[in-house]
PAVEX-329255 format. One record per residue (C-alpha): residue in one letter; chain; residue number from 1; x negated, y negated, z negated. Coordinates in pm, 1 decimal, decimal comma. Layout:
<recs>
+------+------+-----+----------+----------+----------+
! code ! unit ! pos !       xx !       yy !       zz !
+------+------+-----+----------+----------+----------+
!    a !    A ! NUM !        X !        Y !        Z !
...
+------+------+-----+----------+----------+----------+
</recs>
This chain:
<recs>
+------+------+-----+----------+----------+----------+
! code ! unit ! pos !       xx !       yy !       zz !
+------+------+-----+----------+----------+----------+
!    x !    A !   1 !  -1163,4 !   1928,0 !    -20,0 !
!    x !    A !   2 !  -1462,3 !   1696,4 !     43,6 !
!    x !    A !   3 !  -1447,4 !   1401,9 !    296,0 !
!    x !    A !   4 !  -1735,7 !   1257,7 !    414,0 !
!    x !    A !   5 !  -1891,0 !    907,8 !    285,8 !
!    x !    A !   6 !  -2033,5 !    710,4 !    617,8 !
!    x !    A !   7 !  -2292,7 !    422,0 !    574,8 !
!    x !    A !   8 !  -2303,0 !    120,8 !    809,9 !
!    x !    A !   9 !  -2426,9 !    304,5 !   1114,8 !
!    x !    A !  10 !  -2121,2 !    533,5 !   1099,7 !
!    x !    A !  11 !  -2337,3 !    844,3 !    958,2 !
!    x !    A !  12 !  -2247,3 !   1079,1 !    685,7 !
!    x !    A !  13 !  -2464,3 !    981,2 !    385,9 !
!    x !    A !  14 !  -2269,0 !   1200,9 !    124,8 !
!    x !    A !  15 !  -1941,7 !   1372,3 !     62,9 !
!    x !    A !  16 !  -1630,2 !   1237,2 !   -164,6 !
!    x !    A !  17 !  -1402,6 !   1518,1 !   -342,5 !
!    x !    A !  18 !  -1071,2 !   1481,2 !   -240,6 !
!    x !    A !  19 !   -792,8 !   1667,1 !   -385,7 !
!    x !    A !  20 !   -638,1 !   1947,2 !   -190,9 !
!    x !    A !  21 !   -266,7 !   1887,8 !   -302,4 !
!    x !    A !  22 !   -297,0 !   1627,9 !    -52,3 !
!    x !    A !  23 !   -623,2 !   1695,3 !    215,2 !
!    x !    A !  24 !   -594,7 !   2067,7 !    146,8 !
!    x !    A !  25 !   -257,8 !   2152,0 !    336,4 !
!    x !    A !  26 !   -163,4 !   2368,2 !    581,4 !
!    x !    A !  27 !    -70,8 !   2241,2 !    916,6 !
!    x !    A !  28 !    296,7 !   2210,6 !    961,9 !
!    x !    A !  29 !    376,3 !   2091,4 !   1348,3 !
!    x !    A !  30 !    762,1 !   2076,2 !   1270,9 !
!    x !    A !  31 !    771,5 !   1873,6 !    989,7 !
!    x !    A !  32 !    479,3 !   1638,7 !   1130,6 !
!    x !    A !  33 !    751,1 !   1581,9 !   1451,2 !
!    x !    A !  34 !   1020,1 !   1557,2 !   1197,2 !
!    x !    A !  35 !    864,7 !   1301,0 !   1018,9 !
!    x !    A !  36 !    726,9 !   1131,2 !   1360,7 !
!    x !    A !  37 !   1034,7 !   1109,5 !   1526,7 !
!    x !    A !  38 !   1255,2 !    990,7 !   1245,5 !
!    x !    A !  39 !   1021,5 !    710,1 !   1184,6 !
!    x !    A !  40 !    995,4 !    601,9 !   1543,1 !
!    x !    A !  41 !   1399,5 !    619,2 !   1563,0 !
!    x !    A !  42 !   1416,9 !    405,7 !   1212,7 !
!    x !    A !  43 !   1189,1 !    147,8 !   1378,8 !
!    x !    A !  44 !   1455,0 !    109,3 !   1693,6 !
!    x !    A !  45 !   1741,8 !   -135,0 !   1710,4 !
!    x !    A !  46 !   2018,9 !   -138,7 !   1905,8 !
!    x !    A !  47 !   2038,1 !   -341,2 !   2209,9 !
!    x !    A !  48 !   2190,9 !   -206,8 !   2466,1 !
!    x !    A !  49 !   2558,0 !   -390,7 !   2525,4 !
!    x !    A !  50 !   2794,2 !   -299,7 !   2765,8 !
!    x !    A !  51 !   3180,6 !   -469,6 !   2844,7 !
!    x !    A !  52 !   3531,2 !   -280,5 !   2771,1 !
!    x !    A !  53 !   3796,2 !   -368,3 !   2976,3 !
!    x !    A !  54 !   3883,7 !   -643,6 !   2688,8 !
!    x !    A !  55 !   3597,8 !   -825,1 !   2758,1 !
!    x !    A !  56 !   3552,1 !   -843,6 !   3129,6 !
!    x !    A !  57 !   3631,1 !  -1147,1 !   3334,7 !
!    x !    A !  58 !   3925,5 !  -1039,5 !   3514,2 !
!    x !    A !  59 !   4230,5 !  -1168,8 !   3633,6 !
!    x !    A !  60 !   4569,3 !  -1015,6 !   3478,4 !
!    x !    A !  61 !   4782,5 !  -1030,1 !   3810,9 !
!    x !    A !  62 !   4878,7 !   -700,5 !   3909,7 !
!    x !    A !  63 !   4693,1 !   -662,9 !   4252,7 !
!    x !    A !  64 !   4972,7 !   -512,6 !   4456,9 !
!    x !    A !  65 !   5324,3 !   -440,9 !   4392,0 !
!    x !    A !  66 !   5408,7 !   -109,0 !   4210,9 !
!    x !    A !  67 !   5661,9 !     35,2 !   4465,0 !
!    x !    A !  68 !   5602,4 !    114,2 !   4884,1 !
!    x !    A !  69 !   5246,1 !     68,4 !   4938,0 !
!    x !    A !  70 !   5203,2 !    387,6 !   4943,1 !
!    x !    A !  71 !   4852,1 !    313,5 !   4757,9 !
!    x !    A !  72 !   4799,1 !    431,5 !   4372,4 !
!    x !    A !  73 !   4952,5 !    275,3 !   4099,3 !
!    x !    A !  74 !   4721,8 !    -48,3 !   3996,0 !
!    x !    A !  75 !   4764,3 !   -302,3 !   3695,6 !
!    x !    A !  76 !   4462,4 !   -505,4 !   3649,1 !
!    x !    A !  77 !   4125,0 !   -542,7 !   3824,8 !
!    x !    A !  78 !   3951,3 !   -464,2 !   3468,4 !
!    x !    A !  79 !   4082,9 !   -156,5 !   3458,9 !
!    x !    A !  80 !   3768,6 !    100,0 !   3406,1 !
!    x !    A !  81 !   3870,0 !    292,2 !   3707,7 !
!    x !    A !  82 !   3759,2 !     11,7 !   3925,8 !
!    x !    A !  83 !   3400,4 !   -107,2 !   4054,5 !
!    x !    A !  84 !   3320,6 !   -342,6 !   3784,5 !
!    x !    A !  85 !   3593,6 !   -301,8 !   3515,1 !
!    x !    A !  86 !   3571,6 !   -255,5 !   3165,0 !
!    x !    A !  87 !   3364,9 !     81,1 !   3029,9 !
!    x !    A !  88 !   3569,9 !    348,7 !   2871,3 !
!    x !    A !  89 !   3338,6 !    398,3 !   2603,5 !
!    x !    A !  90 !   3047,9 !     99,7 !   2603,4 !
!    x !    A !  91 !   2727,1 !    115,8 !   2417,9 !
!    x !    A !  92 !   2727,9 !   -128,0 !   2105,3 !
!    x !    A !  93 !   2413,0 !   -287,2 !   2007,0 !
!    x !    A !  94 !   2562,8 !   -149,8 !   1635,9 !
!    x !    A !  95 !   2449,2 !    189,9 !   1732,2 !
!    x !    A !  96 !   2265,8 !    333,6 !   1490,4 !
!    x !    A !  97 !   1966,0 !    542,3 !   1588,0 !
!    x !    A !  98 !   1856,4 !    622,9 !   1187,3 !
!    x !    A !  99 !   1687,9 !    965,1 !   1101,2 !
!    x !    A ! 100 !   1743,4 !   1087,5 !    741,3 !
!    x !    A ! 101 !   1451,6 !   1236,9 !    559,9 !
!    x !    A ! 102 !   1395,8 !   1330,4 !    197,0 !
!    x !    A ! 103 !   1075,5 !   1164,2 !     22,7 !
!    x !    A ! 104 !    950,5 !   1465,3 !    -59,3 !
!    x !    A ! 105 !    925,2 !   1589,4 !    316,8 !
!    x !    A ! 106 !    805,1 !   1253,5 !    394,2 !
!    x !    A ! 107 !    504,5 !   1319,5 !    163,6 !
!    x !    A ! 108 !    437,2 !   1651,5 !    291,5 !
!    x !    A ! 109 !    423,3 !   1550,2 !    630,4 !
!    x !    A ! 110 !    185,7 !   1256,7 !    568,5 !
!    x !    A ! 111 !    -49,3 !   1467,5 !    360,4 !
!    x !    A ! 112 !     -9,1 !   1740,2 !    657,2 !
!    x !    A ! 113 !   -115,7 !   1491,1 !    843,0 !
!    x !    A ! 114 !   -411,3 !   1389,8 !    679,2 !
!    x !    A ! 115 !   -532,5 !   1742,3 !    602,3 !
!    x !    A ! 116 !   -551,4 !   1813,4 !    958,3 !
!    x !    A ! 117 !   -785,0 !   1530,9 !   1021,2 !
!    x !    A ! 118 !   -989,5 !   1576,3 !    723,0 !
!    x !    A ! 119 !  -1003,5 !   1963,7 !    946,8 !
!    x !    A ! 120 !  -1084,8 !   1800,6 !   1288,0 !
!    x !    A ! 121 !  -1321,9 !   1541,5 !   1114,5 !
!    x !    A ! 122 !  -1148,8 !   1235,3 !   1213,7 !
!    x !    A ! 123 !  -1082,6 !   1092,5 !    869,7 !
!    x !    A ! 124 !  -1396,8 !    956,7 !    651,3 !
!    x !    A ! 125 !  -1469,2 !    753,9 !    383,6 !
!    x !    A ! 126 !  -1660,1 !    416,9 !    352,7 !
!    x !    A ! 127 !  -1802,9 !    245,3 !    -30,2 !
!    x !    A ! 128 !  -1642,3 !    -97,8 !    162,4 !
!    x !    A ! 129 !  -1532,9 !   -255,2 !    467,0 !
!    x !    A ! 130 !  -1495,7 !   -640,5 !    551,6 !
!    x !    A ! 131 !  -1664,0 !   -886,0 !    759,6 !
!    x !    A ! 132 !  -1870,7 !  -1224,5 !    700,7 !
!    x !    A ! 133 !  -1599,7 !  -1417,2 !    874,2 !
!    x !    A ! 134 !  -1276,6 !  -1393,3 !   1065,9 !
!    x !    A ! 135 !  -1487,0 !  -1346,7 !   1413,1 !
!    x !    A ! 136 !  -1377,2 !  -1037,4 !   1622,6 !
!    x !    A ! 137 !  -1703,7 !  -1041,0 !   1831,1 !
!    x !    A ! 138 !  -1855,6 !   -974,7 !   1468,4 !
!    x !    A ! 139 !  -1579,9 !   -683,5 !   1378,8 !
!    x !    A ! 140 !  -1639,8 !   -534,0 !   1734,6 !
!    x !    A ! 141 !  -2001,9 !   -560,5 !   1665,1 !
!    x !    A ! 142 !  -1974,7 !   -369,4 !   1343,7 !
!    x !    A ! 143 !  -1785,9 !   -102,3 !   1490,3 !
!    x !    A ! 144 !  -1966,1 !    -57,0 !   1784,5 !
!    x !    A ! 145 !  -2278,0 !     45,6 !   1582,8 !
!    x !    A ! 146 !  -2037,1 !    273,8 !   1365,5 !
!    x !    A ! 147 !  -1938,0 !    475,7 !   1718,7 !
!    x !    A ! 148 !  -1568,3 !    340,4 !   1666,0 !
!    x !    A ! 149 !  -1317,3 !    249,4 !   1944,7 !
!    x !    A ! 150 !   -987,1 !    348,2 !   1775,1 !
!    x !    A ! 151 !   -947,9 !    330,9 !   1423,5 !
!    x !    A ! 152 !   -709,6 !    288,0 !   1155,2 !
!    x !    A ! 153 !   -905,1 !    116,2 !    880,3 !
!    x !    A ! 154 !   -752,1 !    130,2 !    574,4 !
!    x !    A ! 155 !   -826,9 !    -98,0 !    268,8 !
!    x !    A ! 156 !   -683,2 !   -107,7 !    -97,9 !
!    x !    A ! 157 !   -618,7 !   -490,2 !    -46,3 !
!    x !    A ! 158 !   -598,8 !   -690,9 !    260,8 !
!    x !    A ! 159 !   -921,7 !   -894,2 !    378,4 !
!    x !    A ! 160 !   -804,1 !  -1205,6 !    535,4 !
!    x !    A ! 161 !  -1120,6 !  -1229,5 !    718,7 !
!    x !    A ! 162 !  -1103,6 !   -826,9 !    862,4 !
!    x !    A ! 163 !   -735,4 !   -916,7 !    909,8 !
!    x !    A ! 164 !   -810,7 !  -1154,4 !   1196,1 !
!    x !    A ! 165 !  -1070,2 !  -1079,7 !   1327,4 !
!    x !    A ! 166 !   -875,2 !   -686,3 !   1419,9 !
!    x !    A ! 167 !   -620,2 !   -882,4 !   1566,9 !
!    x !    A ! 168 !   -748,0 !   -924,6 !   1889,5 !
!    x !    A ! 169 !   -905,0 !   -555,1 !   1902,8 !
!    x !    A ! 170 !   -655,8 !   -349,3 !   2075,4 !
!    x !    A ! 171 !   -749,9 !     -0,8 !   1968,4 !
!    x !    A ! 172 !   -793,7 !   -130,7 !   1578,7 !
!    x !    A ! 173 !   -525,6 !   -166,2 !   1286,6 !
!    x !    A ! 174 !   -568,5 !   -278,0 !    927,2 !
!    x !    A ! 175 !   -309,4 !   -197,2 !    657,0 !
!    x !    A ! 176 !   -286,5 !   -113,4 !    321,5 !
!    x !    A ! 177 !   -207,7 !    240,2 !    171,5 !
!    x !    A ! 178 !    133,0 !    222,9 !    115,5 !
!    x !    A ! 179 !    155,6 !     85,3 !    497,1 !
!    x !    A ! 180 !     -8,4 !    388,6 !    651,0 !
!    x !    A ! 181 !    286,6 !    503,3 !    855,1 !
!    x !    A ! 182 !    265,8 !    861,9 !   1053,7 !
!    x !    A ! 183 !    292,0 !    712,4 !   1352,7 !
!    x !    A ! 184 !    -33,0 !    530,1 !   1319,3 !
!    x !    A ! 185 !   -227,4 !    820,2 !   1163,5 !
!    x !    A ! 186 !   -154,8 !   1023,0 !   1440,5 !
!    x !    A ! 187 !   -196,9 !    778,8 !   1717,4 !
!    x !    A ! 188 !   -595,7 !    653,6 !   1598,9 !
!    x !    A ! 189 !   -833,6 !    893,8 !   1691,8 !
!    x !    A ! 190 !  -1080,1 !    807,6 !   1390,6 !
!    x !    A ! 191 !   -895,1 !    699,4 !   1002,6 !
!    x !    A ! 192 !  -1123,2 !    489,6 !    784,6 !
!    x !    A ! 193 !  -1051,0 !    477,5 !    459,5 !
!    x !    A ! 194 !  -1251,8 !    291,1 !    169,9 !
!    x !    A ! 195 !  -1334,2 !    466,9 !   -172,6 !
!    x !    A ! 196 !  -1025,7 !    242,5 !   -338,5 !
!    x !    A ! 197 !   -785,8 !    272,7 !    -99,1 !
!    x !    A ! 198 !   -837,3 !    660,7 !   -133,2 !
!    x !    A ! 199 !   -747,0 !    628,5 !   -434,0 !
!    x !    A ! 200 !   -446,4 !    450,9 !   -407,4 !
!    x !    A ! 201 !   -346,1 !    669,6 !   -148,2 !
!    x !    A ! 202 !   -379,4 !    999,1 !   -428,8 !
!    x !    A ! 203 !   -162,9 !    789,2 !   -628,3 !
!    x !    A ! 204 !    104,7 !    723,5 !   -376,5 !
!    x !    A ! 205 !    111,0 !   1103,1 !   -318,6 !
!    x !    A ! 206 !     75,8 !   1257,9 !   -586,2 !
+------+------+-----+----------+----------+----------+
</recs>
């Protein structure tokens, strides 16, 4: 497989080889959602909270006698039969929303993912990527000229400067290789990566 190498103006000035045990895959939609999904649900935390009939405010005087009322049986206001008693069964913030997946389908559905934009051409490869100085009119600037509007750059080793000046950008996000998540890859319609961080990344996955 052979990615293309883009100069400063965002045009392809040569091609990189790129091994196809990782850019060479067949498209596999299931375990792409798989792998979305389960990292999306290992990202959430539980915060939802509702009261049992423990911990609800309530007085614990019966409200009317038990005999010759003629109305139901009744013991305590809290009870979760009444408006604004105690749930049953509440939600706990300790819920756990964790999806289990095996490394190796992990792998597989990152380097499904990024064989299928090598196909569409929305991943390339740059010789380097930084800026003069942390200034996001200057990052803006540089990908403006590149024809870039949402991209996922991603560098062997974090540039301070490109750091923050993407901050502000809202359709551009900087990590390293091992920080490439699936969510992210799928989400940015153009992936930069830089010769070293490609290289990294065939380590990772190999």
């Amino acid at each position: 497989m052979e990615l293309k190498l883009l100069n400063d103006q965002g045009q392809a000035a040569s091609n990189v080889a790129a091994p196809d045990t990782i850019f060479g895959r067949d498209y596999n939609e299931a375990l792409i959602h798989q792998v979305v999904v389960a990292y999306q649900a290992n990202a959430r935390s539980g915060n939802r909270k509702q009261k049992d009939r423990e911990e609800v405010h309530h007085t614990t005087k019966k409200p009317w006698r038990q005999k010759g009322t003629g109305r139901a049986r009744a013991g305590m206001s809290s009870s979760p039969l009444w408006r604004g008693g105690g749930r049953i069964f509440p939600n706990s913030p300790d819920e756990n929303f964790s999806h289990k997946v095996n490394k190796k389908m992990y792998r597989a559905g990152i380097c499904s993912i990024l064989s299928q934009l090598a196909r569409e051409g929305r991943l390339s490869v740059v010789e380097n990527f930084s800026v003069e100085a942390p200034k996001t009119k200057l990052l803006s600037q540089k990908l403006k000229s590149m024809g870039l509007d949402s991209v996922l750059v991603i560098t062997d080793t974090l540039d301070e400067n490109l750091l923050l000046a993407s901050r502000n950008l809202p359709g551009v996000l900087v990590c390293e290789p091992r920080h490439a998540d699936p969510v992210s890859l799928v989400f940015y319609k153009k992936i930069l990566i830089t010769k070293q961080a490609l290289a990294k990344i065939e380590e990772i996955l190999a």
